[in-house]
C-alpha positions as CSV (number, residue, x, y, z in Angstrom):
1,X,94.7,70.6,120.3
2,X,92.4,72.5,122.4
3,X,92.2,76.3,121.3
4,X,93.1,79.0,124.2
5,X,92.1,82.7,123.6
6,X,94.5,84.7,121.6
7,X,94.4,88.6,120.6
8,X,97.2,90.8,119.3
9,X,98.3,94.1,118.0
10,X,100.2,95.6,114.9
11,X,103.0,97.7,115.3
12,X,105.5,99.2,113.1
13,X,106.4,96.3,110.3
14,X,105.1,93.7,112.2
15,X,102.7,92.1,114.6
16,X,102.5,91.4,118.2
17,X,100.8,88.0,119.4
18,X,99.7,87.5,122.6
19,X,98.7,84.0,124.2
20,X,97.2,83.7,127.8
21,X,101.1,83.0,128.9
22,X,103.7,84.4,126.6
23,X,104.2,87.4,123.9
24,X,105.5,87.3,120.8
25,X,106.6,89.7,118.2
26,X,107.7,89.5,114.9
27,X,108.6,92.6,112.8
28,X,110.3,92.9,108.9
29,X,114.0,94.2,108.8
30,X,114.6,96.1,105.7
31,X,116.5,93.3,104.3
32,X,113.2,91.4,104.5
33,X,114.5,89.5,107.3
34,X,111.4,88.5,110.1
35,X,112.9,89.2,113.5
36,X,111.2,87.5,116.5
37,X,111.5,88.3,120.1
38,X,109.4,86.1,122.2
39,X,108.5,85.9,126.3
40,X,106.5,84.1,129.0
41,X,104.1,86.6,130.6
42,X,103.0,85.1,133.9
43,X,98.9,86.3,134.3
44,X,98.2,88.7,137.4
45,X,95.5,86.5,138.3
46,X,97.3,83.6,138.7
47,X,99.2,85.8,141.3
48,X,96.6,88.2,142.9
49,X,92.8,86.1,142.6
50,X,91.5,89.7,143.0
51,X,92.1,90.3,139.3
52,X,89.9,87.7,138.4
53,X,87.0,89.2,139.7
54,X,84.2,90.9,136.5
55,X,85.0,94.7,136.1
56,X,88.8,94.4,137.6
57,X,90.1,91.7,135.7
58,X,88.9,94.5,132.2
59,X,90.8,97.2,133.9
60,X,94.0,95.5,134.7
61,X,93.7,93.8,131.6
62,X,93.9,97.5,129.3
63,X,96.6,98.8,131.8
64,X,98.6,95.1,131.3
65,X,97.8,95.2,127.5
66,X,99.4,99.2,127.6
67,X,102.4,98.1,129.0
68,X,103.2,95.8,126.7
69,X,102.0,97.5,123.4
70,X,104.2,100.1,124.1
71,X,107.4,97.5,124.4
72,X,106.4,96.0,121.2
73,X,106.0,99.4,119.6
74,X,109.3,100.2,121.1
75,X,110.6,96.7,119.9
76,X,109.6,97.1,116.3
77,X,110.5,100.9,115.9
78,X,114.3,99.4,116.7
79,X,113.6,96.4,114.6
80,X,112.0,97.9,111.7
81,X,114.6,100.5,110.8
82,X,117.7,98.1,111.7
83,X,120.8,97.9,109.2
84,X,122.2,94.7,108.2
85,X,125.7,95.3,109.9
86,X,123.9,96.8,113.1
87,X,125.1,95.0,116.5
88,X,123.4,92.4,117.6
89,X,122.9,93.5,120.8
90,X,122.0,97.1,120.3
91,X,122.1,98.3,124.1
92,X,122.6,101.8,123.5
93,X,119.8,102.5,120.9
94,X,117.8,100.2,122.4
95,X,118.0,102.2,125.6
96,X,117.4,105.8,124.5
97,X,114.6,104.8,122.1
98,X,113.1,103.7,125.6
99,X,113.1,106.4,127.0
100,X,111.7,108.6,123.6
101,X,109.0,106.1,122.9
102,X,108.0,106.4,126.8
103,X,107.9,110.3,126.6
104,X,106.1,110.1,123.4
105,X,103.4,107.3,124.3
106,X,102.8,109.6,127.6
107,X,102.3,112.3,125.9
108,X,100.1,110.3,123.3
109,X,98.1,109.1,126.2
110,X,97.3,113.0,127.8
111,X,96.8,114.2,124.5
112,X,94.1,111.5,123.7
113,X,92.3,112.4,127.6
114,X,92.4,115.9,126.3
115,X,91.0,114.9,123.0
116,X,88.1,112.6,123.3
117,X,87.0,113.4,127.2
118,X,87.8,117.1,128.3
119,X,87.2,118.9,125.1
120,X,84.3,117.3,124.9
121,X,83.5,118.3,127.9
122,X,84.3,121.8,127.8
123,X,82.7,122.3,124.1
124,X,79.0,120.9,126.0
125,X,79.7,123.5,128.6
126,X,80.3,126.2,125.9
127,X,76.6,125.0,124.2
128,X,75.1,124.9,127.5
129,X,76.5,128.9,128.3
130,X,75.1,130.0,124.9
131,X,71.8,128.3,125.7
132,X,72.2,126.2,123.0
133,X,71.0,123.2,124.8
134,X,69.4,122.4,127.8
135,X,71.3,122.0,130.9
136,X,69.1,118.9,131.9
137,X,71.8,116.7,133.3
138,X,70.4,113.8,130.6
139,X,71.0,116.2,128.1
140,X,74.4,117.4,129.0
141,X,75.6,114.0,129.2
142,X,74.2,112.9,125.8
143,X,75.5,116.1,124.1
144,X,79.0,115.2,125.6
145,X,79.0,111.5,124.7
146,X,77.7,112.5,121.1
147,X,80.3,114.9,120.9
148,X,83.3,112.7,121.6
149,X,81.8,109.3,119.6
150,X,82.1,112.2,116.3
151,X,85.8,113.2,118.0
152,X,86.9,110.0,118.1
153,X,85.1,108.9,114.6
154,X,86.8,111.8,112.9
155,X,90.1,111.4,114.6
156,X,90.1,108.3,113.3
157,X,89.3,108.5,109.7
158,X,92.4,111.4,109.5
159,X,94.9,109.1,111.0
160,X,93.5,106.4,108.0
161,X,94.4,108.4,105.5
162,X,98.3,109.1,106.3
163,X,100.4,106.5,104.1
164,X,102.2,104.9,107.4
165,X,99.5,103.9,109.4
166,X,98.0,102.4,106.6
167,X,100.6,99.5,106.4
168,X,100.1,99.4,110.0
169,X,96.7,99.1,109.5
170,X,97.4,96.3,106.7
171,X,99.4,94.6,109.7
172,X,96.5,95.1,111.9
173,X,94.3,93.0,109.4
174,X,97.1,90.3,109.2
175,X,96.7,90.0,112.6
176,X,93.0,89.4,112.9
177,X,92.9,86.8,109.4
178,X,96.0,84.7,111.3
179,X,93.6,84.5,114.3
180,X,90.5,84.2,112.6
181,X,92.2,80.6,110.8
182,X,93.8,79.6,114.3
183,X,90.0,79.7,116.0
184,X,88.6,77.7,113.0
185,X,90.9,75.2,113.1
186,X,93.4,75.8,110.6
187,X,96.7,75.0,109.5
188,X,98.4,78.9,109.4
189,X,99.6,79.2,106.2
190,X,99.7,82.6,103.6
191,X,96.8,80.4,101.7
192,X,94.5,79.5,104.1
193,X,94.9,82.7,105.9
194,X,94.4,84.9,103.1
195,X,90.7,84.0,102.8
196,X,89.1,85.1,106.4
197,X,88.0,88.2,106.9
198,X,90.0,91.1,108.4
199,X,87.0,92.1,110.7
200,X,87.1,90.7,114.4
201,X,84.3,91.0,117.0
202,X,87.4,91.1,119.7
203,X,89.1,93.8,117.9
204,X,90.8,96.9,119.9
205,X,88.6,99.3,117.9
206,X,85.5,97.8,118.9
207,X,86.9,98.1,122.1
208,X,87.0,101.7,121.9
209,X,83.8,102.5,120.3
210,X,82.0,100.4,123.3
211,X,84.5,103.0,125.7
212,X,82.9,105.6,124.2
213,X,79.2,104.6,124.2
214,X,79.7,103.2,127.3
215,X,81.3,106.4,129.0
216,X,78.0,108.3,128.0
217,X,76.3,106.5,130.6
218,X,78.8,106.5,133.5
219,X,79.3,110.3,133.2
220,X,75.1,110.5,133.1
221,X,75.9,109.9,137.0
222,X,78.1,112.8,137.3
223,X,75.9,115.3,139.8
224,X,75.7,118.6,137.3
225,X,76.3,121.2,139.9
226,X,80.0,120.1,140.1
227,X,82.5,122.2,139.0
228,X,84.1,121.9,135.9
229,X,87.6,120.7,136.8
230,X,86.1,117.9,139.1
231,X,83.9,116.7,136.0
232,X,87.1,116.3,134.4
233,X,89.0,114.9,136.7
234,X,86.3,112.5,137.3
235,X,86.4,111.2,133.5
236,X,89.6,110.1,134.0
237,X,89.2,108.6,137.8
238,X,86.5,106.5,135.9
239,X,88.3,105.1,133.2
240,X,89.3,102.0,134.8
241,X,85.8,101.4,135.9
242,X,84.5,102.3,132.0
243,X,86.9,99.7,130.1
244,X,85.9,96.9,132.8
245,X,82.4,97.3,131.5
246,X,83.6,97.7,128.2
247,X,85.9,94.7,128.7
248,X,83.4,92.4,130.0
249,X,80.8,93.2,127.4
250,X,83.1,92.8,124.8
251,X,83.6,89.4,126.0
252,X,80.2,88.2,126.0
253,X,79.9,89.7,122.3
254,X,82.4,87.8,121.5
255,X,81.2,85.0,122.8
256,X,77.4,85.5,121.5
257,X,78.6,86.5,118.1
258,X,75.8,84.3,116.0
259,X,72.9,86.2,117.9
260,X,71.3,88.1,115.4
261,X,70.4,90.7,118.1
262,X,74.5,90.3,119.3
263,X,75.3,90.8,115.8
264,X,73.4,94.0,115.0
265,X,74.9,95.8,118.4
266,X,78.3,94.7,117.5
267,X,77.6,96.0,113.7
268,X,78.9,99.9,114.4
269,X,82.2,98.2,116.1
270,X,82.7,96.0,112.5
271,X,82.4,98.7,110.5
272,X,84.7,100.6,112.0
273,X,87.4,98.7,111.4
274,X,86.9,98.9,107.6
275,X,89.0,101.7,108.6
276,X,91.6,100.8,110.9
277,X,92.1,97.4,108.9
278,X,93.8,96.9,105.6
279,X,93.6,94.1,103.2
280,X,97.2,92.7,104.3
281,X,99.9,91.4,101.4
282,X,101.3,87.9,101.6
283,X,104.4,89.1,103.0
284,X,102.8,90.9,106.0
285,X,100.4,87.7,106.5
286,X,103.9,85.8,106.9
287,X,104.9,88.0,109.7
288,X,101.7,87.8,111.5
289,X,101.7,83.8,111.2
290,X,105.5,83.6,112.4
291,X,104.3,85.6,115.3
292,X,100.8,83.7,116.5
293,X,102.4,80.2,115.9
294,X,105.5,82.1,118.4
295,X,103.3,83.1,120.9
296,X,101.5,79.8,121.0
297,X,104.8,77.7,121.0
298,X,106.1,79.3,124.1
299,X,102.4,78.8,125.6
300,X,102.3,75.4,124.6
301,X,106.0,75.4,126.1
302,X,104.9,76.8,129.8
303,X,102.3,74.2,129.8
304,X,104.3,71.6,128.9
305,X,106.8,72.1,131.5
306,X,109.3,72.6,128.7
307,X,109.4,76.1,128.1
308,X,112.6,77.4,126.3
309,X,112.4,81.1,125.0
């Protein structure tokens, strides 16, 4: 069977799979039940050729990938905490948790703008009034992307050390062994899972990092002399353009992976995610399998002609 490109996400008790044409995600119900809700997802580019264009198509593709993170969250935050003799359809707690989860991931989503590019920001412009550092528009710019890589470095480390995220974290390296044994070839089972590696060159942390090192370099073009509410307005006008960079050089990382000159950039990206990562337990391999070989069913499904979700 030829291999199409696969990535995912862990959420709470489970893991989200995502093929080029359908979602899947499979969270653990107390009971140790695995709950599955599955989807076709149509690609914008097969609708809009526009999308498919270098830069856009790594843009659209974070926004897309947003939007449905934050249903699966929302999924297995319902899922996840579900009594055995809850109703099956679960309309009304479905609904309000949609609503809470959309407050809370927008107000996740300023806070992290806030976090890693205006405080950043502001704390350069603070060194810069005390003549701490030079106001050499280079040097501003460096200062600032130094000062949110350590941000964003430390931010992460905290969150690595609270005993929930952690098991999300185990999920998260579920999720890249069960694809790392679908690339190679592999049957998906707990055994021949369990031995690859929870690291992934395609990983959403890496992703991040190369945001941030990339975002030094964008904001270099920033003209100094403007004020300091259009500096940070502009870091979030140029988001979009900063992850379509990021996107596409991701990809070619990805695909160059046994460069040793490929491997050393994408070494700081790796090691990261000796943080966000966990060494998963057979149980939470189980629900990462049962959601990749979902995801790719109902791909396989919508190629075939035959889809049935």
């Amino acid at each position: 069977m030829e291999k199409i490109n696969v990535g995912g996400q862990a959420v709470i008790e489970g893991v989200m799979m995502r093929a080029p044409r359908s979602v899947a995600i499979a969270v653990r119900r107390p009971n140790g039940e695995i709950v599955v809700k599955k989807e076709l997802v149509v690609p914008l580019s097969e609708r809009y050729p526009l999308v498919k264009l270098p830069i856009i198509r790594g843009a659209v593709a974070l926004f897309q990938s947003l939007i449905i993170g934050i249903k699966a969250l929302n999924f297995s935050a319902n899922e996840s905490i579900a009594e055995e003799d809850q109703p099956e359809d679960g309309k009304e707690s479905s609904e309000i948790s949609s609503w809470a989860m959309a407050g809370t991931m927008a107000v996740a989503f300023g806070f992290g703008i806030g976090l890693f590019f205006v405080m950043p920001l502001y704390a350069t412009k603070w060194l810069t009034q005390l003549s701490l550092i030079s106001d050499n528009n280079i040097v501003f710019n460096l200062v600032d992307g130094v000062i949110r890589v350590v941000v964003f470095l430390v931010y992460i480390w905290g969150i690595s050390r609270m005993k929930d995220i952690q098991r999300v974290f185990q999920y998260h390296g579920a999720e890249h062994k069960s694809i790392f044994a679908y690339e190679a070839g592999e049957e998906l089972s707990v055994e021949n899972v369990r031995r690859y590696s929870r690291l992934h060159p395609r990983c959403g942390t890496s992703f991040l990092l190369i945001v941030m090192l990339v975002s030094i370099a964008v904001f270099s073009l920033i003209p100094k002399l403007w004020p300091f509410y259009l500096k940070a307005g502009s870091r979030v006008v140029l988001l979009p353009m900063i992850a379509g960079i990021s996107y596409e050089f991701l990809k070619w990382s990805a695909k160059n992976d046994s460069n040793p000159l490929v491997k050393l950039i994408i070494t700081p990206g790796l090691a990261l995610q000796r943080l966000t990562t966990g060494e998963p337990d057979d149980s939470q391999l189980e629900v990462a399998i049962r959601s990749l070989n979902e995801a790719l069913e109902v791909n396989d499904g919508y190629a075939d002609d035959r889809l049935v979700v």
